[in-house]
C-alpha positions in Angstrom: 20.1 70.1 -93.6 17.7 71.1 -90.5 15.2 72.6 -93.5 14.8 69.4 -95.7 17.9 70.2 -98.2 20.5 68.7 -98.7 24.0 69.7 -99.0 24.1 70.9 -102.5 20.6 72.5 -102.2 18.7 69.5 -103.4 16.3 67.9 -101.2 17.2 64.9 -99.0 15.6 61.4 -100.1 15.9 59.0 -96.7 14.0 55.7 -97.1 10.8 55.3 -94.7 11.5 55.4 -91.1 10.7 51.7 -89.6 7.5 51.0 -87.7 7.5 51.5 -83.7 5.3 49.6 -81.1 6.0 46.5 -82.0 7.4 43.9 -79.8 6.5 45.4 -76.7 6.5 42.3 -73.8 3.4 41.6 -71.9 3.6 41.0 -68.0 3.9 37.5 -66.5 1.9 36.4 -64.1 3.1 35.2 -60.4 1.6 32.0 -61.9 -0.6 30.6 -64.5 -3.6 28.4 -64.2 -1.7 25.4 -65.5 0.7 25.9 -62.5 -2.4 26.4 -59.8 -4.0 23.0 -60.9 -0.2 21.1 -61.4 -0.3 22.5 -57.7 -3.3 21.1 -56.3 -2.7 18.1 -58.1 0.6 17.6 -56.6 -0.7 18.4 -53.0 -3.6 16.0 -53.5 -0.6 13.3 -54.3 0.6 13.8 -51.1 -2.4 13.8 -49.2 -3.6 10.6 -51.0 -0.5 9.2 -50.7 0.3 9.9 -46.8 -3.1 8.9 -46.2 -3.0 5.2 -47.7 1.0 4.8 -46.1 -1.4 5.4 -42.5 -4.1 3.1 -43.6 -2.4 0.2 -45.3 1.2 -0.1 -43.6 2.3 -2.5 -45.7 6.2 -2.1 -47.4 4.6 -1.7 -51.0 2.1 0.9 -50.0 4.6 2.9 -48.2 6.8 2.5 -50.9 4.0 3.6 -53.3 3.5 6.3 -51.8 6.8 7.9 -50.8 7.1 7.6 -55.1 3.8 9.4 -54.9 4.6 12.0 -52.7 7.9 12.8 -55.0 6.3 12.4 -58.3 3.5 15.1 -57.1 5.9 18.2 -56.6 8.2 17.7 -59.0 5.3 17.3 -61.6 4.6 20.9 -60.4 8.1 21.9 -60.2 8.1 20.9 -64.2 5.1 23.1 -65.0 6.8 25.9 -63.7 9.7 25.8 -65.9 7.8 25.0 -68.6 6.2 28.4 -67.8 9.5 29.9 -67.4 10.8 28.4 -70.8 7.5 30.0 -72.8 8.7 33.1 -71.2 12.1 32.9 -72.4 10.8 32.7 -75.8 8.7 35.5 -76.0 11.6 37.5 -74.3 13.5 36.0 -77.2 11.2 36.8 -79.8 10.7 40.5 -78.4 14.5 40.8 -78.7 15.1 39.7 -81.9 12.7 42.3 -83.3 14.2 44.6 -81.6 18.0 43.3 -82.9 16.1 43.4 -86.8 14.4 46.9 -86.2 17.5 48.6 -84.9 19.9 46.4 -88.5 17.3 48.1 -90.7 17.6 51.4 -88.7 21.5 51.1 -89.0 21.2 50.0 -93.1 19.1 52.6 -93.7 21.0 55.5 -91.8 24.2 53.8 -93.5 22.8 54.8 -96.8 22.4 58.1 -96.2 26.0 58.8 -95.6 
């Protein structure tokens, strides 16, 4: 079998071995652009918002801006996950070629049995 014959002396005829390389994952970064701006955005919320609670004390402006100093982070916060969720899907993706490559590898190798 080791020289190319098969067991009766004729030679062996296995189907094409699959292509490799494929569906390797690519690194994430720490965080994405998207996030860095959500991030200043959100911080410039707060700043906006805490400054016009100081300069305008009325009830509706501090309630304005305790809204606006939630909204802010948790907009950010949002944008995160959304980057987690796009990374889950690659992951995903990079799996599920991995789960085909290895059923064609496993179909293939049964046939040769």
């Amino acid at each position: 079998v080791e020289t190319g014959q098969g067991g009766v002396g004729g030679p062996l005829n296995l189907p094409p071995d699959p292509e490799t390389g494929k569906g390797f994952l690519k690194p994430i970064p720490e965080t994405t652009p998207m996030e860095k701006t959500m991030g200043i955005v959100g911080g410039a919320c707060v700043v906006t918002a805490l400054a016009a609670m100081i300069v305008e004390q009325s009830t509706i402006v501090i309630l304005g801006g305790i809204l606006s100093s939630i909204v802010g982070p948790y907009a950010y916060w949002q944008q995160t996950r959304l980057t987690d969720i796009k990374a889950l899907k690659e992951t995903h993706a990079a799996i599920q070629e991995e789960v085909d490559r290895f059923s064609d590898e496993n179909h293939r190798l049964s046939s040769n049995i």
